[in-house]
C-alpha positions as CSV (number, residue, x, y, z in Angstrom):
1,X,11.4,0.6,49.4
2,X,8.4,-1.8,49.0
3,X,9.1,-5.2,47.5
4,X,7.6,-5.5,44.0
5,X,4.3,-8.5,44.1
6,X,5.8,-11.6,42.6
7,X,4.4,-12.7,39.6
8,X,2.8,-15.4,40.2
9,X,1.5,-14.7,43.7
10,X,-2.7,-14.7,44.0
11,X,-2.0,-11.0,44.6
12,X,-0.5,-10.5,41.6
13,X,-3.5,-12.6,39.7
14,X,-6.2,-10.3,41.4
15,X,-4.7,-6.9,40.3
16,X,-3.8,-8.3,37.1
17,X,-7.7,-9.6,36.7
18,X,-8.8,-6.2,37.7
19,X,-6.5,-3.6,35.9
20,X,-8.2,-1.5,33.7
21,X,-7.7,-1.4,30.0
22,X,-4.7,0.8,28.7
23,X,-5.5,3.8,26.1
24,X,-3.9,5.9,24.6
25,X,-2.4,8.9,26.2
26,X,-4.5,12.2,25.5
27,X,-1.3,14.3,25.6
28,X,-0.4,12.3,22.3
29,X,-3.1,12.8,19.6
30,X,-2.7,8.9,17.6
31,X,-4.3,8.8,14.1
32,X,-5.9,5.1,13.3
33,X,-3.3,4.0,11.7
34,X,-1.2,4.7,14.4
35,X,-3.7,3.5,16.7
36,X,-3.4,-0.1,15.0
37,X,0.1,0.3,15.7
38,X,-0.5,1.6,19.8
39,X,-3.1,-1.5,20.2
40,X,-0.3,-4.1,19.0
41,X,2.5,-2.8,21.0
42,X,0.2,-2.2,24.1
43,X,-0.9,-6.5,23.7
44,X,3.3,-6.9,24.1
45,X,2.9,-6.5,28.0
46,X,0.5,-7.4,30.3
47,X,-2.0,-4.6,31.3
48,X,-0.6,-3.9,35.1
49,X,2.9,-3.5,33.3
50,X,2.4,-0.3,31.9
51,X,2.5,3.2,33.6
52,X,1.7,6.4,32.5
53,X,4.9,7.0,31.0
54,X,5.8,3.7,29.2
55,X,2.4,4.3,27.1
56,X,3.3,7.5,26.4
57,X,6.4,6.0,25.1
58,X,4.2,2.9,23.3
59,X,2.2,5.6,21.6
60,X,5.2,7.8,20.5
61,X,6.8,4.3,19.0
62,X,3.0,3.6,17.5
63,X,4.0,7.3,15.7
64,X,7.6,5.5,14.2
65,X,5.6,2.9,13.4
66,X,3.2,4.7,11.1
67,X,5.5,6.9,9.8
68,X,8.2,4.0,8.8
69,X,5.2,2.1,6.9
70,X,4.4,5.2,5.6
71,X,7.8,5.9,3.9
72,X,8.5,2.5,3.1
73,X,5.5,2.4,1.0
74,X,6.5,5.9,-0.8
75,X,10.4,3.9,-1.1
76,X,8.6,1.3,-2.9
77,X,7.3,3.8,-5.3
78,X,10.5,5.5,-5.6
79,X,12.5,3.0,-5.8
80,X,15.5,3.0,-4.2
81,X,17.8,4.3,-6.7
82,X,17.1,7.4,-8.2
83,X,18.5,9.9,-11.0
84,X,19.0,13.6,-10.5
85,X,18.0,16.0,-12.9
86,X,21.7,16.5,-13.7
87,X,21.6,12.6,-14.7
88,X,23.7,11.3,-11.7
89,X,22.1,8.3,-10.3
90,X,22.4,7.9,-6.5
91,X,20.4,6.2,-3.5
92,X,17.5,7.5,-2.9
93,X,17.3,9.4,0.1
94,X,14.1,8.1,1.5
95,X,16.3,5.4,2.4
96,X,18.1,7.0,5.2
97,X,14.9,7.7,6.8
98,X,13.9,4.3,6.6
99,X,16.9,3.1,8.5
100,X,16.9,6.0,10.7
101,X,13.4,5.1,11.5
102,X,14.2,1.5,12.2
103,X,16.8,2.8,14.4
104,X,14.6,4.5,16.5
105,X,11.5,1.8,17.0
106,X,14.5,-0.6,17.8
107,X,15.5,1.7,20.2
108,X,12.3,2.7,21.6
109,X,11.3,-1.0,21.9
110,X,14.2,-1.8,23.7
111,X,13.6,1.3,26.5
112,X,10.2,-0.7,26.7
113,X,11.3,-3.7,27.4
114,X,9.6,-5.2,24.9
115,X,12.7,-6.9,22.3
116,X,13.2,-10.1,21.7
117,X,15.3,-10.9,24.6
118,X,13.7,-9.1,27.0
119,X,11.1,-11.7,26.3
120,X,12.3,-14.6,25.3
121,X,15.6,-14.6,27.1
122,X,18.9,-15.3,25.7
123,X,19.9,-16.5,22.2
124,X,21.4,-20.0,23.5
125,X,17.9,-20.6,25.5
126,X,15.6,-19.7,22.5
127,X,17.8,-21.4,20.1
128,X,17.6,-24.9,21.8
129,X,13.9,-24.3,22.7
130,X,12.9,-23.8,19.2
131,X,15.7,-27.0,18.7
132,X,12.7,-28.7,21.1
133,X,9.8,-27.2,19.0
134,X,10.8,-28.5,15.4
135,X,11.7,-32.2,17.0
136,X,8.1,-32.3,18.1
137,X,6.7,-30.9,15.2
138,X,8.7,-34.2,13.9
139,X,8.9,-34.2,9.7
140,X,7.7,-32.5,7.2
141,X,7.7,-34.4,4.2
142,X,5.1,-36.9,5.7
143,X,7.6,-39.9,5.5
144,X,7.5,-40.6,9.3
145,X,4.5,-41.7,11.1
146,X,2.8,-39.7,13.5
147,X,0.6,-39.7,16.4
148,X,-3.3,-39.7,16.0
């Protein structure tokens, strides 16, 4: 088994300079709003991370994408209760796709690798590095000086 480059290597930096740009699979037909969708997801990684199958998978979770906006939009139409003809009011159903939906693009991103922790690490680590971030943003109210 070969030894993966290491990331930071000159090696790495040269076929990282010289990969090619990543489109969209033509075994999976994206409309343009799912193509907004595949373009964003594909900017998560960079471009010598992806193989043939993982964009496959980034354009089937560019699909989820598209679809969830699309429902959510139709839920806010809805709304998301809802009366029956026979006058009983219940939740509308829309709403299980939704969460379904999120379910799945949670999922999906997670097989990617592309969640919050896979990139950020763990919760203690980004917790105390945003801790760092908002002490060197200092205050907000102005009543502290600051550097020029």
């Amino acid at each position: 088994m070969t030894r993966r480059t290491r990331s930071d290597s000159t090696a790495m930096a040269v076929e990282a300079a010289q990969a090619p740009r990543v489109v969209p699979p033509s075994n999976i037909p994206l409309s343009d709003a799912e193509l907004t969708f595949f373009v964003s997801i594909i900017e998560e990684m960079a471009r010598v991370e992806w193989t043939s199958h993982a964009i496959e998978l980034a354009a089937m979770l560019a699909r989820m994408m598209a679809s969830l906006n699309e429902e959510q939009t139709q839920l806010r139409e809805e709304e998301t209760i809802v009366t029956k003809p026979s006058g009983t009011v219940v939740v509308n159903p829309r709403t299980r796709i939704v969460r379904g939906l999120l379910a799945d693009i949670i999922a999906m991103r997670q097989s990617l690798q592309i969640h919050a922790r896979a990139k950020n690490g763990e919760a203690h680590r980004v917790a105390a590095r945003r801790d760092r971030l908002k002490d060197a943003e200092g205050d907000s109210d102005g009543l502290l000086a600051r550097p020029n």
